[in-house]
C-alpha positions, 0 to 999 in steps of 0.5 A: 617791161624790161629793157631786154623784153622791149628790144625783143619785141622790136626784133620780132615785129622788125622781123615779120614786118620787113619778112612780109612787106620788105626792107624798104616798105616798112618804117620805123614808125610801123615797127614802133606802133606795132611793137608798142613802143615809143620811137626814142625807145627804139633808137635806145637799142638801134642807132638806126633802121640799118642797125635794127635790120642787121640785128634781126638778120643776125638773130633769124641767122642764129635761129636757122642755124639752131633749127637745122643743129636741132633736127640734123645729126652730122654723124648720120649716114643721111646728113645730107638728107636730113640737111634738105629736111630740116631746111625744108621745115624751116621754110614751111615755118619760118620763110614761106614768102622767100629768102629774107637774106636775099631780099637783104642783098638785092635791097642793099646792095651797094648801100650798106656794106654792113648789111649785106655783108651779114647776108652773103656771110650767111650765104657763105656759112652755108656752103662752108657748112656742106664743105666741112659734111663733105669732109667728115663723109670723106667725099672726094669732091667737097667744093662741088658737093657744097655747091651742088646743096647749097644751090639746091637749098637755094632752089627749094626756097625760090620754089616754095613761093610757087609750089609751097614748102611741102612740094618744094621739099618733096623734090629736094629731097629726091634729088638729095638723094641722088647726088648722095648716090653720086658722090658714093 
């Protein structure tokens, strides 16, 4: 097995092991069995379990932002729209049990400026995101806009561990539409 495949492979157990049992309910030697790998071959890629979860929020970070590029188109007239969809079938797919960014920042607030910097980083790219939409729309109020969809992503998420992606969705993109209409 390569180098490159084996550092994959701990990325992606790393991943759904800390998405499912948390930050702090999974060790290395979990991660090092399931990615059947030895220990020192992990330690080759990440100088520590800090480092092996700052790379994987980096890279579920470059995922979502691939996933949302991929399903919204910026020059629509529904980009906001299309934004809540996309946000909505990454949950269904990707992050059904929360928000893994926020996990990382309730974990390791305090404890590792790294890895929750990484994490409000992404929290903050995402109302960067909708301010830079409102300013392509020429919408009047941008900073509110931003927050108002960043707050309701956020929303969708915490209520698709309680009604499921689809429901959760579903109400999101009602009330997308009408802080569309709004901003009009």
């Amino acid at each position: 097995m390569k180098t490159s495949m084996k550092r994959k492979d701990l990325l992606e157990v790393a991943e759904r092991l800390f998405y499912e049992k948390g930050f702090r309910g999974v060790g290395i030697k979990q991660i090092t069995t399931e990615a059947n790998v030895a220990t020192m071959t992990l330690y080759n890629h990440f100088s520590s379990k800090e480092r092996l979860v700052e790379e994987v929020l980096k890279e579920r970070e470059k995922r979502y932002w691939s996933y949302l590029n991929k399903y919204v188109e910026i020059d629509s007239d529904l980009s906001f729209i299309l934004v809540v969809e996309a946000h909505g079938r990454w949950l269904k797919e990707w992050s059904y049990k929360g928000d893994m960014f926020l996990r990382a920042i309730e974990d390791y607030a305090g404890s590792n400026n790294e890895i929750e910097k990484i994490a409000r980083s992404h929290k903050q790219k995402l109302v960067r995101f909708f301010q830079q939409l409102a300013c392509k729309k020429g919408e009047a109020n941008q900073q509110g806009l931003a927050n108002q969809f960043t707050l309701l992503l956020e929303g969708t998420t915490s209520m698709a561990t309680l009604i499921g992606p689809e429901e959760a969705t579903s109400h999101s993109i009602a009330i997308a539409r009408t802080l569309v209409q709004q901003a009009s």
